[in-house]
N, CA, C and O atoms as a MOPAC input file, in Angstrom:
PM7 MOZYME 1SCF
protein

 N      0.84300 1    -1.17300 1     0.00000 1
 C      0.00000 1     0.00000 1     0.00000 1
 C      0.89200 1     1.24100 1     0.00000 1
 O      1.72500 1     1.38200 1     0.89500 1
 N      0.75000 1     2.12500 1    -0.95100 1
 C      1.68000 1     3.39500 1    -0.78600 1
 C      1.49900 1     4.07900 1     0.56200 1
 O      0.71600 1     3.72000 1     1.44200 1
 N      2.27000 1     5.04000 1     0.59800 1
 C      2.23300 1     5.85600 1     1.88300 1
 C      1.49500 1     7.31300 1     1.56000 1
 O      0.67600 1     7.75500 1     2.36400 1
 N      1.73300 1     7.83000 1     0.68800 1
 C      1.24100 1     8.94000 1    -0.29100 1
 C      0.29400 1     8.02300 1    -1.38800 1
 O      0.55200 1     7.02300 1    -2.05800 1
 N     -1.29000 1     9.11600 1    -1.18700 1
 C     -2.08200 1     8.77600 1    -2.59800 1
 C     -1.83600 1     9.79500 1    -3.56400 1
 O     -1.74900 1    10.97300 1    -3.21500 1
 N     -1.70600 1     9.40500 1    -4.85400 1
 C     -1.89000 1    10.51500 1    -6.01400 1
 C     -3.38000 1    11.20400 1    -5.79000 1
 O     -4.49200 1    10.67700 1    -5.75300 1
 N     -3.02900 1    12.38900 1    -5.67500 1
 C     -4.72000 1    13.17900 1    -6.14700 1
 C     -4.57400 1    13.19600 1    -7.41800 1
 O     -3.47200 1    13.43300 1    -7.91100 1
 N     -5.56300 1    12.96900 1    -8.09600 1
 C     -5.86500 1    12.43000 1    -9.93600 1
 C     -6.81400 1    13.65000 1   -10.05600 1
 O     -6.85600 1    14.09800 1   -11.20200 1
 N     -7.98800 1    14.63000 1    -8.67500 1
 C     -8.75700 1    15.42900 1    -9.30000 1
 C     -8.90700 1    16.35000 1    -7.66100 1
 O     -9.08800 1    16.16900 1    -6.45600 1
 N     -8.61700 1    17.68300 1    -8.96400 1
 C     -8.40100 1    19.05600 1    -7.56000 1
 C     -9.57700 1    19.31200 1    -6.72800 1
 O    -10.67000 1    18.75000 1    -6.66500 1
 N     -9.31700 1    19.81900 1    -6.41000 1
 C    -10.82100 1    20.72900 1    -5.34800 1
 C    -11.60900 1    21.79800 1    -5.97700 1
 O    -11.04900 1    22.89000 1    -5.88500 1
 N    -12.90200 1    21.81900 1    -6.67500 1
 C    -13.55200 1    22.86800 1    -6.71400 1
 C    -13.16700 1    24.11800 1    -6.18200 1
 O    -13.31600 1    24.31000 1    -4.97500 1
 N    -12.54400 1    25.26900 1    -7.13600 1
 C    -12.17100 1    26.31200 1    -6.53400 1
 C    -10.56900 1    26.72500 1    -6.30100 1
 O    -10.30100 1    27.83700 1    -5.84500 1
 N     -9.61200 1    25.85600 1    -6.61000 1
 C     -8.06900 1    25.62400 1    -6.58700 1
 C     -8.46000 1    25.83000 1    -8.27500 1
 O     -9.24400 1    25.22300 1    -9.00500 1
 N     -7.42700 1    27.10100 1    -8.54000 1
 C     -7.21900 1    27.40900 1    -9.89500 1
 C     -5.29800 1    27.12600 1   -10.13600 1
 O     -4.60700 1    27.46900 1    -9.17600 1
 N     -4.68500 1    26.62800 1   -11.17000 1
 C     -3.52200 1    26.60700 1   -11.50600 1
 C     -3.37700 1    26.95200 1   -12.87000 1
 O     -4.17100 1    26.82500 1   -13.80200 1
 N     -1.75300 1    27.59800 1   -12.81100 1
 C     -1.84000 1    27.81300 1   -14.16800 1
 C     -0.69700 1    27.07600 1   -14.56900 1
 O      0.39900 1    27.24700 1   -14.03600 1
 N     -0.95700 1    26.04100 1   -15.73300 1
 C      0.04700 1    25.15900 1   -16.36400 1
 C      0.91200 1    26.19700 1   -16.84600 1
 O      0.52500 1    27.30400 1   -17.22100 1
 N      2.58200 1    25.63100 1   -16.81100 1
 C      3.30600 1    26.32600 1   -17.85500 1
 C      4.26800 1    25.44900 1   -19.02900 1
 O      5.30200 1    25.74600 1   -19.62700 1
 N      3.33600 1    24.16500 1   -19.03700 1
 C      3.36600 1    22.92600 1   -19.88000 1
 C      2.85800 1    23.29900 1   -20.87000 1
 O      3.45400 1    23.48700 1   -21.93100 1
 N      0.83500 1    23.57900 1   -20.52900 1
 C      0.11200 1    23.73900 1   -21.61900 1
 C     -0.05500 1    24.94700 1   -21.55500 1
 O     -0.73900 1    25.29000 1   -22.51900 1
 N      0.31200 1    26.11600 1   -20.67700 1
 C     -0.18800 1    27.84500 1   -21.13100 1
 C     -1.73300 1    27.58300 1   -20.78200 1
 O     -2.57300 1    28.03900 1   -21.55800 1
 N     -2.05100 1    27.03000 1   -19.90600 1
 C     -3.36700 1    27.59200 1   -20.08600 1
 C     -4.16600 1    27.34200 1   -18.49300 1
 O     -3.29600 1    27.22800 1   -17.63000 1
 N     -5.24000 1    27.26000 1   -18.05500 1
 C     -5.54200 1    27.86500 1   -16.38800 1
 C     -6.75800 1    26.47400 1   -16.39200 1
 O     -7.75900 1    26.28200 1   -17.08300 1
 N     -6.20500 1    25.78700 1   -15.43800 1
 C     -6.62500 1    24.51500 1   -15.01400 1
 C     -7.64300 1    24.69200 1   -14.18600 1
 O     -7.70900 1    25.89300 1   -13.92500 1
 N     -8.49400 1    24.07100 1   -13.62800 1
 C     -9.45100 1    23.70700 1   -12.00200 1
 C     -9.06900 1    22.60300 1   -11.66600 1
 O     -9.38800 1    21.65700 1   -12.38500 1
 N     -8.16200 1    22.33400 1   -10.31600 1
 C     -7.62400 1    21.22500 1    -9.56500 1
 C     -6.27400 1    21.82000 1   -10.41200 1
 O     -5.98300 1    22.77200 1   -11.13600 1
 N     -5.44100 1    20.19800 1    -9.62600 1
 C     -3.91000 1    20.30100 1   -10.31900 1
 C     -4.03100 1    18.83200 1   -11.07500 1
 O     -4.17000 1    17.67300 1   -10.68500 1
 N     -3.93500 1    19.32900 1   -12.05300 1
 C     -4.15000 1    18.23400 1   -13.60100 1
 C     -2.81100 1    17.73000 1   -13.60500 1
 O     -2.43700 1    16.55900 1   -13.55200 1
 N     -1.99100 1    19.03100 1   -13.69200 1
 C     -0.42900 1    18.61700 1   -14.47200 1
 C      0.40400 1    18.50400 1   -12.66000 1
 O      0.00500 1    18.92400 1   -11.57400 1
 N      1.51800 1    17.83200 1   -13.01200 1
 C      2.39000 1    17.92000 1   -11.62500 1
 C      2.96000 1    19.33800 1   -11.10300 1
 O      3.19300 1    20.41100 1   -11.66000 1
 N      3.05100 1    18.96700 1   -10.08700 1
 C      3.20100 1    20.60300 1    -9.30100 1
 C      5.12500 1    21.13000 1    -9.88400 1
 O      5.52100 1    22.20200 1    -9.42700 1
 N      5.70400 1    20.66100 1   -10.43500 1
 C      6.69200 1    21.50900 1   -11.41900 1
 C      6.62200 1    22.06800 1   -12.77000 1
 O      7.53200 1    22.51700 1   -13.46700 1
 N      4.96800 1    21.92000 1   -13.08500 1
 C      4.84600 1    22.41100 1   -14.35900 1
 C      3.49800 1    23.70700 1   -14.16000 1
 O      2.90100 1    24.13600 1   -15.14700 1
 N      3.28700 1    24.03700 1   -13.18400 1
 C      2.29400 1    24.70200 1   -12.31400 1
 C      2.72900 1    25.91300 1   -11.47300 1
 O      3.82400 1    25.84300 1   -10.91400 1
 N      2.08400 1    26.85900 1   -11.35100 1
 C      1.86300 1    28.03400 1   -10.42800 1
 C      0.26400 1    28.00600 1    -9.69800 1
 O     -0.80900 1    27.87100 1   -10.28600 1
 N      0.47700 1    28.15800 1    -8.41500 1
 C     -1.07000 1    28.23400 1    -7.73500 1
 C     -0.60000 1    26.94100 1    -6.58500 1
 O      0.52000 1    26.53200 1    -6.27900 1
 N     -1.67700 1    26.61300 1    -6.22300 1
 C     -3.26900 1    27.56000 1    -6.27400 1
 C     -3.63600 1    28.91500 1    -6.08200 1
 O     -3.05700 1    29.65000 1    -5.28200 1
 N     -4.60800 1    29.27200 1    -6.81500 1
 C     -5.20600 1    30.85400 1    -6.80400 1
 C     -6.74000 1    30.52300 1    -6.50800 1
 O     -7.28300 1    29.41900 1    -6.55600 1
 N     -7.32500 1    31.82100 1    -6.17400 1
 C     -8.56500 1    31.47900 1    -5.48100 1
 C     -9.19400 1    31.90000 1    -6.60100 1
 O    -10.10600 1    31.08400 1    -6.72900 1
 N     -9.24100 1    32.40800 1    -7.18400 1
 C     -9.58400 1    32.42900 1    -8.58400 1
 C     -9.33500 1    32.60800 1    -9.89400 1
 O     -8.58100 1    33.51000 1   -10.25900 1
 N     -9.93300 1    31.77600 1   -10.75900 1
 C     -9.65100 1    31.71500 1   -12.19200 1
 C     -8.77200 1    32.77200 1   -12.74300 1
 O     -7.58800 1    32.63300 1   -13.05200 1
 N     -9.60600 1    34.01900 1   -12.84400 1
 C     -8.88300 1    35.71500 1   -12.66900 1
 C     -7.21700 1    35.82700 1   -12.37900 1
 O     -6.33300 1    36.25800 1   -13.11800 1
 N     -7.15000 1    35.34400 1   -11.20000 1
 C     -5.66200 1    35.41100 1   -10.88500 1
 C     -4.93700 1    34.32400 1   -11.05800 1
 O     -3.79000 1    34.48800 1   -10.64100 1
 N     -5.18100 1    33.06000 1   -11.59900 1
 C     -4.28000 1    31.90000 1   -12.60400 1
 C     -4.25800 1    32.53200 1   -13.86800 1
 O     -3.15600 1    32.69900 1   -14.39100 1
 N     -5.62000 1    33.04200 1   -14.64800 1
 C     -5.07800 1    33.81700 1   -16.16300 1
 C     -3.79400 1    34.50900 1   -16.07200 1
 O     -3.06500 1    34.35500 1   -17.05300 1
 N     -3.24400 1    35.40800 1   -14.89500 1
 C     -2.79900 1    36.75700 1   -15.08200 1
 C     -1.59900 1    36.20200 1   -14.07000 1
 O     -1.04300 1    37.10600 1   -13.44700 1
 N     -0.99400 1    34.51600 1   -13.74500 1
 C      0.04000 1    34.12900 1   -13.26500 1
 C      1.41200 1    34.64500 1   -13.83800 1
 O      2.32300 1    35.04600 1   -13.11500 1
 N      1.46900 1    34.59300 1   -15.28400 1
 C      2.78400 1    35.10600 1   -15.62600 1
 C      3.21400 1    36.07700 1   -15.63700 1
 O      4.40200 1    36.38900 1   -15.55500 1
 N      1.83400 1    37.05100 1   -15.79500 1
 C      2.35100 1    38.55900 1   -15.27600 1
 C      2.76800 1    38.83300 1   -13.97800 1
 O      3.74100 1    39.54800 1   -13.73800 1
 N      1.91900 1    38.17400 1   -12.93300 1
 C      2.42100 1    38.56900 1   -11.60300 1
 C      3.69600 1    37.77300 1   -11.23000 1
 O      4.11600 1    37.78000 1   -10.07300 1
 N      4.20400 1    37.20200 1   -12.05900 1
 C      5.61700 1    36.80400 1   -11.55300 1
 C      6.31500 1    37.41500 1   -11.98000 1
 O      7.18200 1    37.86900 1   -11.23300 1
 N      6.33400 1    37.76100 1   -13.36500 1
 C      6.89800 1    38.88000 1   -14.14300 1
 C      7.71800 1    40.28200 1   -12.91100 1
 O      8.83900 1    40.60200 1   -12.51400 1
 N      6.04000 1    40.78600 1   -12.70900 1
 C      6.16000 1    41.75500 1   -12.05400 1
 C      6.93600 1    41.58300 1   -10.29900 1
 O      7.30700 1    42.60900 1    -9.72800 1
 N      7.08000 1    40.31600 1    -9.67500 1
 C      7.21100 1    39.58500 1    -8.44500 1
 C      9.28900 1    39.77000 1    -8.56900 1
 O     10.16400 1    40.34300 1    -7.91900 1
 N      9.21500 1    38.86700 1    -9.83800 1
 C     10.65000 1    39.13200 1   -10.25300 1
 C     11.53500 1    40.52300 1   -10.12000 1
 O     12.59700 1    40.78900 1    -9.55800 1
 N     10.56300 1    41.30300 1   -10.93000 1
 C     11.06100 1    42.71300 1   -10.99000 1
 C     11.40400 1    43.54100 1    -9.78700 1
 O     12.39500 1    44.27100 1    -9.82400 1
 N     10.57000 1    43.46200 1    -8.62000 1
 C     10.41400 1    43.53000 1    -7.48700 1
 C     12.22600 1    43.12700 1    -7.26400 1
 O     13.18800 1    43.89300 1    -7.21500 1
 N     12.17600 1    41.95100 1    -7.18500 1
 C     13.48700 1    41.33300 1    -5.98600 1
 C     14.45700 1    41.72200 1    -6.83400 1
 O     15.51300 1    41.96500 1    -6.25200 1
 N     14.47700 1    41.86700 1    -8.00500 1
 C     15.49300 1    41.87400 1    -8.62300 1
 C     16.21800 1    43.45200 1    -8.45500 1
 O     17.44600 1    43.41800 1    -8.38900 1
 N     15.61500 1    44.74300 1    -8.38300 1
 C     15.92300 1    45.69000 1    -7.35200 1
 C     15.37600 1    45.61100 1    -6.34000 1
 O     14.52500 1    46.47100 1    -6.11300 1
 N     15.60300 1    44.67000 1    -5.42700 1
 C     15.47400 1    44.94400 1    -3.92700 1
 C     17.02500 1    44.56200 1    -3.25600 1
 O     17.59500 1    43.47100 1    -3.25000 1
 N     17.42200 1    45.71500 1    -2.76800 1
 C     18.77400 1    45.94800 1    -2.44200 1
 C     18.78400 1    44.63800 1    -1.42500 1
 O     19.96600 1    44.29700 1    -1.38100 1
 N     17.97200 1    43.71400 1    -0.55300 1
 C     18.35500 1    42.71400 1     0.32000 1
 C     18.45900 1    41.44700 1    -0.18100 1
 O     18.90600 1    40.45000 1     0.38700 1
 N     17.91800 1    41.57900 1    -1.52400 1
 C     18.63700 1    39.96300 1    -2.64600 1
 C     19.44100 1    40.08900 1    -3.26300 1
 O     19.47200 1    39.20900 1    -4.12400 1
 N     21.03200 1    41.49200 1    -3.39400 1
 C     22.37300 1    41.53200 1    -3.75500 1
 C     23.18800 1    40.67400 1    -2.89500 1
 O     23.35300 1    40.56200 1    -1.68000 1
 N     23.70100 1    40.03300 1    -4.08800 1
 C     24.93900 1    38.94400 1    -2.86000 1
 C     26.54800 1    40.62200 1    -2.73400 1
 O     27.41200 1    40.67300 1    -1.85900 1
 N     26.35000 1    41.75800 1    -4.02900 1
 C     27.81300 1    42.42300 1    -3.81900 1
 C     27.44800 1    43.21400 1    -2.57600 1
 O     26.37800 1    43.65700 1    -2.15700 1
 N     29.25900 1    43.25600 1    -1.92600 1
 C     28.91400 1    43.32300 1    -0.88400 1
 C     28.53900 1    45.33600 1    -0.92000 1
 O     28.32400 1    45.86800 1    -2.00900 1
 N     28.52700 1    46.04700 1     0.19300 1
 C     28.17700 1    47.32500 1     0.04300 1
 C     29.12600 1    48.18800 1    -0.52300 1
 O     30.00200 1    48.43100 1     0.30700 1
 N     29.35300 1    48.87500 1    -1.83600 1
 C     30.17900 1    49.59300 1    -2.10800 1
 C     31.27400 1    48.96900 1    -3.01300 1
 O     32.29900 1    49.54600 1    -3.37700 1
 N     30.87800 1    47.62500 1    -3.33900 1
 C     31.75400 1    47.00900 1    -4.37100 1
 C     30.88100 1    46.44000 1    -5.45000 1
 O     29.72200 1    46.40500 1    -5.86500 1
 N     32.08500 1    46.01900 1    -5.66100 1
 C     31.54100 1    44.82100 1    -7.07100 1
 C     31.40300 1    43.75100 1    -6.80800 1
 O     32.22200 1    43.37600 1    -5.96900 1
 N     30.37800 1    42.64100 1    -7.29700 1
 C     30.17800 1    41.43300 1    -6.98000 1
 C     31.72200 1    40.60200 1    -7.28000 1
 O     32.60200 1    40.83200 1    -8.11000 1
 N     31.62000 1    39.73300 1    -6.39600 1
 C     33.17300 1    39.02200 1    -6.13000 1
 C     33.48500 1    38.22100 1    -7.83700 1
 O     32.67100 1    37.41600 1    -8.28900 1
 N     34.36900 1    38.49200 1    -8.36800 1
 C     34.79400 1    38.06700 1    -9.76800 1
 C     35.31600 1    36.89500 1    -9.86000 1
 O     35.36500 1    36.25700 1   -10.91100 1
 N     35.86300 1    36.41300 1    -8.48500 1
 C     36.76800 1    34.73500 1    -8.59000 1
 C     37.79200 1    34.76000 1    -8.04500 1
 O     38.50300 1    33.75500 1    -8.01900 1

């Protein structure tokens, strides 16, 4: 008997958005490395790649996710 069951069908209301097939699931169809979510709604699985987009942009100037240290250049080797 396994120890873990596969869920084969999501929960009414768990939205994902595949980035296998591009397109906004109900339940998790595809495995959770080809997926973003759950979202509570449909609305916000359509509009997943933008908000990572924009999530990215965020950290990527946020001065507390630079590994250089203050006043230099990132370490060259």
């Amino acid at each position: 008997m396994p120890l873990f069951k596969k869920r084969t069908a999501g929960k009414p209301g768990e939205w994902y958005y595949c980035l296998e097939h591009k397109k906004v699931e109900e339940g998790p169809d595809c495995p959770g490395k080809d997926r973003f979510g759950p979202y509570a709604t449909r609305g916000e699985a359509e509009h997943a790649m933008e908000t990572a987009r924009e999530r990215n942009l965020e950290w990527e100037n946020d001065p507390k996710w630079h590994d250089a240290p203050k006043g230099g250049a990132p370490d060259g080797g």
